[in-house]
Each structure stands twice: as structure tokens, then as C-alpha cells.
C-alpha positions as CSV (number, residue, x, y, z in Angstrom):
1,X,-14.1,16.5,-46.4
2,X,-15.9,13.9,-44.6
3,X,-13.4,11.7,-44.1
4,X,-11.2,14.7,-42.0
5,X,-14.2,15.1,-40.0
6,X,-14.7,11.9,-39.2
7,X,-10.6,11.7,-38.3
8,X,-11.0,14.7,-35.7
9,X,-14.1,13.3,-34.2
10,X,-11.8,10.1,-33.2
11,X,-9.0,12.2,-32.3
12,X,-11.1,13.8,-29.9
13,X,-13.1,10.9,-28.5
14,X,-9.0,9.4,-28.0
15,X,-8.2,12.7,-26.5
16,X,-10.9,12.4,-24.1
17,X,-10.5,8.7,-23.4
18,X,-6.7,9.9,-22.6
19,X,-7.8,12.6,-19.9
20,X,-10.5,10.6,-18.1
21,X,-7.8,7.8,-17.5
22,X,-5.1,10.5,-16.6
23,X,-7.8,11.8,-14.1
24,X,-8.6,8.5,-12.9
25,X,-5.3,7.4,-11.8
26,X,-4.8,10.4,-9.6
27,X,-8.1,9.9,-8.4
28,X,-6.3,6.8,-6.6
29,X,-3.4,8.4,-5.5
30,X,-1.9,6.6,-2.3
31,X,-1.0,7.4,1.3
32,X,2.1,6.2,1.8
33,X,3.0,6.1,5.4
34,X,7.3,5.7,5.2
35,X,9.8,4.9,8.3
36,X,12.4,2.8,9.3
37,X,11.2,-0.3,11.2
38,X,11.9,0.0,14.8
39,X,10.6,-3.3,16.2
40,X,8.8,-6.4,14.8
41,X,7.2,-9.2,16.7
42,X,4.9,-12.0,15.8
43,X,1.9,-13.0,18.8
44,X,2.8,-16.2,19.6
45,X,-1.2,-17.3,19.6
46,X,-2.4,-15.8,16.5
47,X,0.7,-15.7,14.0
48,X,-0.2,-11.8,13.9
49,X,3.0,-9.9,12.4
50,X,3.5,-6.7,14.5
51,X,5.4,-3.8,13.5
52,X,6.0,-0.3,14.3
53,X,8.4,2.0,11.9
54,X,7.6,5.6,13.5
55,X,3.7,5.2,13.1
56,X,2.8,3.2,16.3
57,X,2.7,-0.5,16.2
58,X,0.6,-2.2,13.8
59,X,-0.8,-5.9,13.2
60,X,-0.4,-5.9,9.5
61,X,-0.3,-10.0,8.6
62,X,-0.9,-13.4,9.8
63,X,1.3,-16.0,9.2
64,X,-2.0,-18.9,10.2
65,X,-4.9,-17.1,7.8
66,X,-5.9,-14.6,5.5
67,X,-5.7,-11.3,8.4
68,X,-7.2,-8.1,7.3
69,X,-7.4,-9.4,3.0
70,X,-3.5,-10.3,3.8
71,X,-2.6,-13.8,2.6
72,X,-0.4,-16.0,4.7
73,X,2.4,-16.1,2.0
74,X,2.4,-12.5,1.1
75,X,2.7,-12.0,5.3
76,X,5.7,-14.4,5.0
77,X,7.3,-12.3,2.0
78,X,6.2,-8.8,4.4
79,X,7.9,-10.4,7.2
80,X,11.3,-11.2,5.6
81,X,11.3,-7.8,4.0
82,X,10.6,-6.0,7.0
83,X,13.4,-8.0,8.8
84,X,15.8,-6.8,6.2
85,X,14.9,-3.4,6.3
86,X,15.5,-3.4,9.6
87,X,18.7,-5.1,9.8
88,X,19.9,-2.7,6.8
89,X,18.5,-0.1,8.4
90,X,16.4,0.8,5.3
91,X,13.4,3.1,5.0
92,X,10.2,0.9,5.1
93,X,6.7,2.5,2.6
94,X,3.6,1.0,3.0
95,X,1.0,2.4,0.6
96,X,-2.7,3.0,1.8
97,X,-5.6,4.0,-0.7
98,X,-7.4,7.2,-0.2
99,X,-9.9,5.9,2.6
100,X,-7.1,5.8,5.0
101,X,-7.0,9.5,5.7
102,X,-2.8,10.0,6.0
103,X,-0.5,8.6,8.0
104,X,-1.9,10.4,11.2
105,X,-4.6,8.2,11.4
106,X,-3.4,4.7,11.5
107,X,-4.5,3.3,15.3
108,X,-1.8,2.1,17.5
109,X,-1.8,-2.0,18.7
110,X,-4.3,-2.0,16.2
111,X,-5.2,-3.4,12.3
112,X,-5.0,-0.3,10.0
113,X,-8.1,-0.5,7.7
114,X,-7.5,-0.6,5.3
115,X,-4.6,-2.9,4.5
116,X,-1.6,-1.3,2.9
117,X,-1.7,-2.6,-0.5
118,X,1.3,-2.7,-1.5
119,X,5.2,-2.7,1.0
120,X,8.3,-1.2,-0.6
121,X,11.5,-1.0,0.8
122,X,14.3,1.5,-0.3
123,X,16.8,0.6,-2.6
């Protein structure tokens, strides 16, 4: 008899364990912000990659240093991505945490803050 209490107590604690990570996770859901890229261009003084795909322009990398928690080689793998969506004319998603507010409030000819974490293009 112990023993089967002592079974359910673990599948419960499990249980639990299981919903507070489920609960987490959508705790961090994103904003992703989605478009097809319009126009790029790279300051010719700072290295700053500028795009705009329907949310206003954006400095989102530098190709000289880190810009914004961006690397320089991530930048360089943003840049060539963005380029290709462009030329496909593929739909661009750049994924924001929560702090970001939605897509409405990322500033025009301006660093979003934060940083999109992670840039997707479509398939």
C-alpha cells in the first residue's frame, strides 16, 4: 500500500513539473512581426543593415560590431537571407519576445529594442 502511494505522489509531482513547463513556454510566446522585404540598405559609415518589410525601416545588424546583442556574422547570414527573400519575393518573420509590445510598436529609422531573436524566411 505504501509503495502505490508513494507511485501517485511522483506521478503527481511529474504531473505538475509537466504543467509549470507547458505554462512557462507560453509565458514566452513571441511577436512575430512578418512581411516581405521592400528595401535593404547598409550605411556606408557604420556597416548598419537597414531594412524595411511593411513595418517601417529598421537598423537590425552591423556588419563592423556586435549592434543591438547582434553579432557581425549572424548580421552577415541576416543580410544574405533578407536579400534572398527579397529577390524570391518571400515573406520575411522576425520574432520579438514579449517586451516588444506587437508589431505596432517597432520605431521607424530606428533599432527595435529589443533585437528580434530569431529571422525566418518562408519556405
Amino acid at each position: 500500500m505504501r509503495k502505490k502511494v508513494d507511485d501517485m505522489r511522483l506521478w503527481m509531482i511529474m504531473a505538475v513539473a509537466v504543467i509549470l513547463a507547458l505554462t512557462t513556454v507560453q509565458a514566452r510566446a513571441a511577436h512575430i512581426c512578418s512581411g516581405q522585404v521592400s528595401n535593404l540598405a547598409i550605411g556606408p559609415t557604420n556597416g548598419l543593415l537597414q531594412v524595411n518589410y511593411g513595418h517601417g525601416w529598421h537598423y537590425i545588424c552591423s556588419f563592423k560590431a556586435a549592434h543591438n546583442g547582434v553579432d557581425p556574422e549572424v548580421c552577415k547570414i541576416w543580410w544574405s537571407m533578407l536579400l534572398s527573400a527579397q529577390s524570391l519575393k518571400k515573406e520575411i518573420h522576425f520574432y520579438y519576445d514579449d517586451s516588444l509590445g506587437g508589431c505596432s510598436n517597432l520605431p521607424n529609422w530606428a533599432t527595435p529594442v529589443p533585437s528580434p531573436y530569431f529571422v525566418k524566411m518562408d519556405d
